[in-house]
C-alpha positions in Angstrom: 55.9 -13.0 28.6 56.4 -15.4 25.4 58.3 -13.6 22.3 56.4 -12.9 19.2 55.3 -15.4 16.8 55.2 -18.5 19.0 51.6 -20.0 19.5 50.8 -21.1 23.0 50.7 -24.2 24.2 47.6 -26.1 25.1 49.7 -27.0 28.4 50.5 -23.6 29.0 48.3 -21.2 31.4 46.1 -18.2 29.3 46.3 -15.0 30.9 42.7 -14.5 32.4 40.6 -11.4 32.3 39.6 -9.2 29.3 41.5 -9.1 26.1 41.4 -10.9 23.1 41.4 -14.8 23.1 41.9 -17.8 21.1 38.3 -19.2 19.9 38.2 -22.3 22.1 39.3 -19.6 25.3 36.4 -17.1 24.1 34.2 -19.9 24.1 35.0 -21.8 27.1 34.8 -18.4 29.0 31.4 -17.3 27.6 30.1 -20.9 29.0 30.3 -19.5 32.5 28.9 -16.1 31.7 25.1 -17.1 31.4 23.0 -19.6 31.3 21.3 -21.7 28.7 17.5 -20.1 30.5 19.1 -17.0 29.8 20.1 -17.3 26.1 17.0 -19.1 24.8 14.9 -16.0 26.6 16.1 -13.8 23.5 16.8 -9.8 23.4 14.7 -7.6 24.9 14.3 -9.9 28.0 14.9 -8.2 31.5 16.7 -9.7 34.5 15.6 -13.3 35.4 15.0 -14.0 31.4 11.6 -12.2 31.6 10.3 -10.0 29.7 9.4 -6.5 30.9 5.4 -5.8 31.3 4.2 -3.7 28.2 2.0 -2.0 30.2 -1.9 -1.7 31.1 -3.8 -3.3 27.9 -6.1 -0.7 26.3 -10.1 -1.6 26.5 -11.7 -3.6 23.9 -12.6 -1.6 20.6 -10.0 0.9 20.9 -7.2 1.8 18.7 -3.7 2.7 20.1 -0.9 4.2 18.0 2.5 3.5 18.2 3.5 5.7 20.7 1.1 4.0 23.1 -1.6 6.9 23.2 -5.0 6.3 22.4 -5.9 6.8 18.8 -8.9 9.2 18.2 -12.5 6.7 17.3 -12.5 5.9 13.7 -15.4 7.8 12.5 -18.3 5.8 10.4 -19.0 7.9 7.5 -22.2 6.9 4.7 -20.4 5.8 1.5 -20.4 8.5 -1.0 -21.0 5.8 -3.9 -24.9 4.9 -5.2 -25.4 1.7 -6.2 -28.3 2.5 -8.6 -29.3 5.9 -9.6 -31.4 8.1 -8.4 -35.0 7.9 -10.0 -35.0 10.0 -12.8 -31.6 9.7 -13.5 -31.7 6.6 -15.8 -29.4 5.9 -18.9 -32.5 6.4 -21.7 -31.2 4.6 -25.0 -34.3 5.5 -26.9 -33.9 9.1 -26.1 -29.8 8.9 -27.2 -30.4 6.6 -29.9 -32.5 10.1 -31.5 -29.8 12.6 -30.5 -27.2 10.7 -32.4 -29.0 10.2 -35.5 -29.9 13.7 -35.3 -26.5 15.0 -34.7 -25.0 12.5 -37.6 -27.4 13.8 -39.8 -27.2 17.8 -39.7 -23.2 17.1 -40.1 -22.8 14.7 -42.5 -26.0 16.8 -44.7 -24.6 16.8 -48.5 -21.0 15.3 -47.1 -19.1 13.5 -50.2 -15.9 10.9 -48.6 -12.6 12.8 -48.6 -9.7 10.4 -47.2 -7.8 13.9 -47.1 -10.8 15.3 -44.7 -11.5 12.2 -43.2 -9.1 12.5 -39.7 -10.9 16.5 -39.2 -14.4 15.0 -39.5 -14.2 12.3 -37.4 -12.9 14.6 -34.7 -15.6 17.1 -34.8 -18.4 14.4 -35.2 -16.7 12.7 -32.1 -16.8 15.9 -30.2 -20.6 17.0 -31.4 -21.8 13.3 -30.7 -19.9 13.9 -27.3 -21.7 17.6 -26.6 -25.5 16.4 -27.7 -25.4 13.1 -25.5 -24.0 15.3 -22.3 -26.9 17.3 -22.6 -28.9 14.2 -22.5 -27.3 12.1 -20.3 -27.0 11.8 -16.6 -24.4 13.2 -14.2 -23.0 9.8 -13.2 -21.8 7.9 -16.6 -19.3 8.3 -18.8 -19.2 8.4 -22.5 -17.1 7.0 -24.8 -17.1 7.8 -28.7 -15.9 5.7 -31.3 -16.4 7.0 -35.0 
C-alpha cells in the first residue's frame, strides 16, 4: 500500500483487476478485451460481430408495422374530387351577370350617397348580391363579393 497523495511510478507494478485506473492502464487493458472485428461491427451485433437475423421477410406488396405484424391492405378508394363538373352544373356568367344587375338595382332604387350610411349599405348589398347568386349558382364554387 503507497500513502496518499503520491503518484505511481511508471516502474512500479498497478494492481490488476477491476477498479479505477490511470488513462494509459484503462486503455492498455481495454486493448486485450476485444478485437478490432469486434468494435468496427457496431451495437446491436451478436456474438461473432454478426448481426442477429431480423426474421422471415414479409411477401412483396405487403405492409408491416412496427411491431412486426402484418398491416391490414391499404384500401383503393375513388377520389371524392371532380375535375370538371357535372353537366348541368356550369358557372353561367350571362345568367349572374342578370341577377346582379337586378339585385343592384331594386336596392340602390331612389338611393342618394350618404358617407354616414355608406359602411350599412355595402354590407347588405354584399349579403343580397351574396343570397341572389347562391340561388343561381352551382353547389361546387365559391363566391366572393367585393362592393
Amino acid at each position: 500500500v503507497r500513502p496518499r497523495g503520491r503518484l505511481p511510478s511508471i516502474d512500479e507494478d498497478r494492481p490488476t483487476g477491476v477498479g479505477p485506473a490511470s488513462r494509459r492502464g484503462s486503455v492498455l487493458g481495454l486493448a486485450t478485451s476485444f478485437s478490432r472485428r469486434s468494435s468496427l461491427a457496431g451495437p446491436g451485433t451478436g456474438p461473432g460481430g454478426r448481426r442477429p437475423s431480423p426474421g422471415p421477410l414479409p411477401p412483396l406488396g405487403s405492409r408491416v408495422g412496427f411491431s412486426g405484424l402484418p398491416l391490414a391492405p391499404a384500401r383503393r378508394m375513388a377520389p371524392s374530387h371532380r375535375r370538371e363538373p357535372v353537366p348541368g352544373e356550369h358557372w353561367e356568367v350571362a345568367h349572374a351577370q342578370r341577377a346582379l344587375e337586378a339585385a343592384l338595382a331594386a336596392r340602390l332604387q331612389n338611393t342618394c350617397y350618404s358617407g354616414a350610411e355608406a359602411g350599412r349599405l355595402t354590407k347588405e348589398l354584399c349579403d343580397q348580391v351574396r343570397v341572389r347568386l347562391r340561388e343561381l349558382c352551382p353547389p361546387r364554387y365559391k363566391l366572393v363579393c367585393s362592393v
